[in-house]
N, C-alpha and C positions, 0 to 999 in steps of 0.2 A: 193445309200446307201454307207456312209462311212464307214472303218473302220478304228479301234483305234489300232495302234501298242502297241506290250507287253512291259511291265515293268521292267527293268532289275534288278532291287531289289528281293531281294530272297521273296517268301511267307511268311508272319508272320507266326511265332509258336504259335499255341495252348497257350493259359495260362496255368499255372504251377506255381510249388512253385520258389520265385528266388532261382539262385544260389548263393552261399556263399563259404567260404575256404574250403580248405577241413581239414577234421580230424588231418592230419600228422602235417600242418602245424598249426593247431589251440594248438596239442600239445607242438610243439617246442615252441610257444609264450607263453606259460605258463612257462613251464621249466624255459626257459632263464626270465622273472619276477621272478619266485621265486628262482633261481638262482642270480640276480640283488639285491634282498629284505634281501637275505641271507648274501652277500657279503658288499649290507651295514650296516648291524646289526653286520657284523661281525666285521667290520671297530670303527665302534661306542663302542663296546666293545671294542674293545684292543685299544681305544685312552681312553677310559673312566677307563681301568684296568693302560694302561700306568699312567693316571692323580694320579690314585689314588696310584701306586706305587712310585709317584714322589711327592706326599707329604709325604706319609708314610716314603720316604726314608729322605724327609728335617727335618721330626719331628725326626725322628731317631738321623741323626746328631746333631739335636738342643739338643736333648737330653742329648746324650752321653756327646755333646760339654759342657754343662750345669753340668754335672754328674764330669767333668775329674775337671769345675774349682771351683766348691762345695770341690773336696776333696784337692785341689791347695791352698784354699783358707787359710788367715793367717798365709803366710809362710810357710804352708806345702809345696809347690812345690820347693821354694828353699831350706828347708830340707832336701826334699826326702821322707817326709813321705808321698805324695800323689803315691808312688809309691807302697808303703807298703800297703794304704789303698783302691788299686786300687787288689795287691794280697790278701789280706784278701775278695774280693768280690768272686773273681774267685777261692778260698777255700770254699767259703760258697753254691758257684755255685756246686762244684763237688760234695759235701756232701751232698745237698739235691738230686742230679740226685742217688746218692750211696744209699740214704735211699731210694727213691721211687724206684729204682730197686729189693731193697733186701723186697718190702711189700709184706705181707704173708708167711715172710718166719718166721722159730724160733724166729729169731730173735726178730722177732714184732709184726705176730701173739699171742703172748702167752701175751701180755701185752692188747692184744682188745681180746682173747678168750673169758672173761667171767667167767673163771677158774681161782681159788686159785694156782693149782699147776705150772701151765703152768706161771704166771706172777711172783711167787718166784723165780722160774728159770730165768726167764727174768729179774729180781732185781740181781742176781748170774751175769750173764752173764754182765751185765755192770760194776763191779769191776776188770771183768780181764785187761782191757787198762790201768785202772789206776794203778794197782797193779804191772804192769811193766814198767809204765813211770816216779813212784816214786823212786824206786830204784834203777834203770838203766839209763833212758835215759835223765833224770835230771843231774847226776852229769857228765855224757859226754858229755851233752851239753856244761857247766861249764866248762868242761877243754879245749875241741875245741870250745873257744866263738870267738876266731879269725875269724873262717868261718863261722859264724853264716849264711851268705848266700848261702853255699853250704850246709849245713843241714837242713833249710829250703827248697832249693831245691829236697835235699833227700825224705823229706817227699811226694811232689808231686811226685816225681818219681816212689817211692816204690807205691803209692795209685795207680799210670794211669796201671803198669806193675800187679797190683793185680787185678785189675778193669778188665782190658782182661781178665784176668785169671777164675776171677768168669763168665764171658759172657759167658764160657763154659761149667761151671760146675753149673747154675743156674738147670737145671734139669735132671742130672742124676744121683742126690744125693753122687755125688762123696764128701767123706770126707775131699777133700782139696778145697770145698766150706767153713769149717768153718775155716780151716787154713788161707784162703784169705782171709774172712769178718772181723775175729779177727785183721789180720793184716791192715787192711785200718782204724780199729777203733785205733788202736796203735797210726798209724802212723798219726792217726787226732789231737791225743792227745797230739803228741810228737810236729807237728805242734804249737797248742796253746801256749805247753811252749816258745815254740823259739821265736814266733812273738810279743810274751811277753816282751819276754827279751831284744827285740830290739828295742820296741819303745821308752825308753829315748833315743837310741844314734840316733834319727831321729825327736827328739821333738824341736819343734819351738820354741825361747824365747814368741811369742805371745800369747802361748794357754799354759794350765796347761795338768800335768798328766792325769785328769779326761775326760776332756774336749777331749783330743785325744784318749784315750781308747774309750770314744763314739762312735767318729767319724768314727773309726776302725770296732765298733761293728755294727754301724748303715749302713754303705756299707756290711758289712755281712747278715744285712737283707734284702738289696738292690738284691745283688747276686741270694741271695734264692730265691727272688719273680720271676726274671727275669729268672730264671734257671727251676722252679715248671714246669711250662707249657711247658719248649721243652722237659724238661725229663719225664712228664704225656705222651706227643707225641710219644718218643721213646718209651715208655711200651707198648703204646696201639699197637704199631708193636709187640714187642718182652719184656719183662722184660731183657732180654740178650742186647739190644740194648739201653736200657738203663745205662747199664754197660759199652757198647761203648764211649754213650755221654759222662760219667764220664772219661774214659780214657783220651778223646780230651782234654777236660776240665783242667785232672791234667798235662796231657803233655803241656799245653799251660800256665799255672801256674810254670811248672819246668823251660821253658825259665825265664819266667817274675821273677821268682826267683835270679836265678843266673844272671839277671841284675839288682838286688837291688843298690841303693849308695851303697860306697862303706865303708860308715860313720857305715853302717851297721857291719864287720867287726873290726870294730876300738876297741882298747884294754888300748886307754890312760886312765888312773887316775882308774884303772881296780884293784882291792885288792886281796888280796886270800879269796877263800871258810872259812879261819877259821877269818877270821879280821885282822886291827893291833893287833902291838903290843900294848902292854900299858906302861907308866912309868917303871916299875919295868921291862919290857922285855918278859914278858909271854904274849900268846896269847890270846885273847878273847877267853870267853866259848862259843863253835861251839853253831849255835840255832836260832832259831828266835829271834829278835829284841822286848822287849815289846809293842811296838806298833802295831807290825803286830803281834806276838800272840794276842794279843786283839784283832785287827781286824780280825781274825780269828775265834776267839770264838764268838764273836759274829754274823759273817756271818752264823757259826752253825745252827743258831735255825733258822732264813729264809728258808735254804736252808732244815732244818728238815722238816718244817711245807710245803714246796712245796712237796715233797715226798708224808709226809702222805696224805694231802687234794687231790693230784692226784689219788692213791690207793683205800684211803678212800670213796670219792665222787663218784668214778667209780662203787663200787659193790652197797652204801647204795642206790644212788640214780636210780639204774636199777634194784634194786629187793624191793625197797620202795620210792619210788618217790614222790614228794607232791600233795596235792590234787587237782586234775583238767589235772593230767600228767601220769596217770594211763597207759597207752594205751603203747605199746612198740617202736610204731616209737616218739611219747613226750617224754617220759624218756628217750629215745636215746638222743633227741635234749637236753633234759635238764642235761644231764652228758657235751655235746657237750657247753652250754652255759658256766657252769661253769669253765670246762676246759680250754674254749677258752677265758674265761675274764683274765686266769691269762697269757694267750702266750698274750692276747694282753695289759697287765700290763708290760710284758715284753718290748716290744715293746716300749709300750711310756716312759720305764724306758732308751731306747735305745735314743730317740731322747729329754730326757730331759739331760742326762748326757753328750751329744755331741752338747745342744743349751746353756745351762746352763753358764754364767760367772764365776761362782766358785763355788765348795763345798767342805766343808771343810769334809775329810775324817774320821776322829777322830768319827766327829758329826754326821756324817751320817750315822755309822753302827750303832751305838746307838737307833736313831732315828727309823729305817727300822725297828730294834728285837721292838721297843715298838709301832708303829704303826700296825706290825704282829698282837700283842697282844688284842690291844684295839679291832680291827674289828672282832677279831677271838670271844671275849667275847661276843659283839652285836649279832654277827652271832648265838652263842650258846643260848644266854635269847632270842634274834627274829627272831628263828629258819625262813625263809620265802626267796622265789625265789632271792627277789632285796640282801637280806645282803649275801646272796651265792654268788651272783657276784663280790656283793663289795669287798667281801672276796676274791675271786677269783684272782681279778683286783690288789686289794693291795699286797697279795701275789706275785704278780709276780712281776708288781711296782718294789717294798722292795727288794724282792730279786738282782734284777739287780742293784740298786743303792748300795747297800752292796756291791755286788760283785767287782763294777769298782771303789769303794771306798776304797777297799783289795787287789788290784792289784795297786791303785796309793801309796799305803803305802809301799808297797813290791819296788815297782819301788825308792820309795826315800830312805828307810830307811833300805833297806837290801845293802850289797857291789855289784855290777855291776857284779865281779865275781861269785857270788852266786845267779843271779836273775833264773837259768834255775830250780835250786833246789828247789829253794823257790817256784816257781810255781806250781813247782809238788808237792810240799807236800801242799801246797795251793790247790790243785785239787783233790787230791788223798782226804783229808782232808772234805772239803764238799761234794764229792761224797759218800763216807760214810755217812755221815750225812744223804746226801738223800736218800739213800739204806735203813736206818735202819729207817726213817723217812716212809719209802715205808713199808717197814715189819710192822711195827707199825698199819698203817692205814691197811691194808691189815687183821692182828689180829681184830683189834678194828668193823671192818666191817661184821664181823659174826652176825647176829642177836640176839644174847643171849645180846650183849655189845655194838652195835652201837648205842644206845639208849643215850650214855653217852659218845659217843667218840670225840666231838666237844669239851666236858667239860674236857675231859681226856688230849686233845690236849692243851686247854687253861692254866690248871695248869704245867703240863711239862715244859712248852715255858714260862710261869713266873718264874718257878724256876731256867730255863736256864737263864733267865734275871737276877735273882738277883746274881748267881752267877758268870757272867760274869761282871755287874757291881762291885760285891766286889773285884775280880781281875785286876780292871784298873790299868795302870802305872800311880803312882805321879809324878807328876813334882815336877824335883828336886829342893831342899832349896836352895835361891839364897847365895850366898856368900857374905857374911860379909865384909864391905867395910876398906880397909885399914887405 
């Protein structure tokens, strides 16, 4: 019998479940995957935010770059006016961040309360700027027209130093919040006159008076739009820090200021406040020029019926609203429609006066007080939502063309020395207007009498027409040939 030698191989094991990793290591494989997953997603985002920062930033400059040679354009850049109408943007920038900081306050709460007493006060309170920039800060503009660039400057200065000022006084009702708000409204006003007076010494042979007051006004609504959103941004932080934004804003307007041309400044062919002389030696009678009193009187009544149709429109149509708008957020929107068709009347009155080849100013205040008229009439016989707009639209329209048709009058036909005055009394003049235009509709909007205040508006504003037409200047009798 043989036998068989052992097997040096170990004995098989038992069947059993296999073996596999273990736990620690099946965890770390995961980890580092989603670790991996994470890190490319996180890669992909910041090349995908890089991407989109990098167009955002090409459209920017295209932008800007497009923005600098819009306002260059037709010899504004080698007169300098693109420099002026590049600080008219960054004024309209800091006064809209100033208005959205100062929302809810007196100021402009009492004009959206809802309340008679609270918005007479607020009609009150818009006379005080004007009431001091007539008197005062018009004829020292006029005597210091040499610096017209450092008091222009001044104005952004005194605004950025008031503007901190209020950042601290927004809520603790300290009384030198109205001392500063009063003061930035001053000094916005005192602004307008100056940049006023500046733009013949900065006008291009290419373009007319009209045509660059546009252009001026139209980067003012540039500013605004582009300034809404970061100063909405700063409020929703702080209403205080919105008051910061505006500091930046005017401290970066007080440079850009005092590097106006220097054409700015200039005093050649410059007259006195009171005129020549005449033949005989005596001086003209101090005053408005007949053509700019006319254009003035007639600005009147535009700027009355903007007034009242704001006032008016606000109480009739949110405690009688038409039918089908009953409900309180519709009649909201529907005071919101009409109000908004005359800012956006504005507006297109802004980019026709800065596209426009020529208008003649004479004609065009005229035109505005009888176009008021006609729509105001329709509106009143077909009382209904679309002639409210129309009304709305043409109102504002009118109004702005009047306006930069009363400013290019003033610009030719008052002396160079006297354009700061003229302004202001040019300003002071239809804010009033609009004030008592406010009170007016404000009365008329009681229920006892709104019934008839579209028709009450309509007779007024023809009577104002005809006696503004019967006061036009003739042109004088040609002379008798030798």
């Amino acid at each position: 019998m043989s036998t068989h030698g052992s097997d040096p191989r170990p004995p098989a094991s038992p069947p059993g479940p296999e073996a596999g990793p273990s736990p620690e290591v099946t965890e770390t494989g995961s980890m580092r995957a989603v670790g991996s997953s994470l890190g490319t997603g996180a890669k992909a985002t910041a090349r995908g935010l890089k991407g989109v920062a990098s167009v955002t930033g090409r459209a920017s400059r295209a932008t800007f770059r497009q923005a600098r040679k819009a306002a260059g354009a037709q010899g504004a850049e080698r007169s300098g006016l693109n420099r002026l109408i590049e600080l008219h943007a960054a004024n309209a920038a800091g006064d809209s961040a100033f208005a959205i900081a100062l929302a809810g306050t007196v100021f402009f709460a009492g004009a959206t309360s809802g309340e008679r007493g609270p918005v007479l006060l607020f009609l009150g309170l818009t006379m005080v700027p004007f009431a001091i920039v007539a008197p005062l800060i018009g004829p020292f503009l006029d005597r210091f027209s040499h610096g017209r660039r450092w008091a222009i400057g001044a104005t952004f200065a005194l605004r950025a130093f008031l503007c901190w000022v209020l950042a601290g006084t927004l809520g603790d009702g300290s009384p030198w919040f109205y001392v500063a708000a009063l003061g930035v409204l001053v000094s916005s006003k005192a602004y307008g006159v100056a940049k006023a007076a500046a733009v013949p010494r900065l006008l291009p042979s290419e373009i007319t008076l009209v045509k660059a007051n546009g252009r001026v006004a139209l980067a003012g609504v540039v500013g605004a739009c582009v300034s809404g959103p970061l100063a909405g941004a700063a409020y929703w932080i702080g209403p205080e820090w919105a008051c910061r934004y505006a500091f930046v804003v005017f401290t970066i307007g007080t440079v850009a200021a005092i590097l106006l041309p220097s054409g700015v400044d200039s005093s050649a062919g410059e007259e006195s406040v009171d005129g020549p002389r005449d033949a005989a030696g005596a001086r003209r009678r101090p005053g408005l020029p007949p053509k700019v009193a006319f254009a003035l009187r007639a600005n009147c009544g535009p700027r009355l019926l903007s007034g009242f149709l704001t006032m008016f429109m606000t109480f009739v149509l949110a405690t009688e609203p038409l039918d089908g708008w009953e409900s309180k957020t519709r009649s909201t929107l529907l005071v919101g429609l009409v109000i908004g068709a005359a800012g956006l009347g504005n507006t297109v009155g802004i980019v026709v006066a800065s596209l426009a080849r020529k208008i003649n100013p004479a004609v065009m205040v005229v035109v505005a007080l009888v176009a008021d008229i006609v729509v105001l009439v329709l509106a009143t016989v077909f009382y209904g939502l679309l002639l409210l707009v129309a009304l709305g639209l043409t109102v504002g329209l009118m109004q702005y063309l009047a306006k930069v048709s009363l400013d290019s009058t003033i610009q030719s036909d008052v002396p160079v020395r006297a354009h700061a005055s003229a302004f202001a009394k040019g300003d002071t003049t239809l804010q009033l207007a609009w004030v008592f235009g406010g009170f007016l509709g404000v009365v008329m909007s009681y229920p006892a009498v709104n019934g008839v205040g579209l028709a009450f508006a309509a007779v007024l504003l023809t009577a104002w027409a005809v006696f503004v037409l019967r006061s036009r200047p003739q042109r004088p009798a040609p002379k008798p040939a030798a």
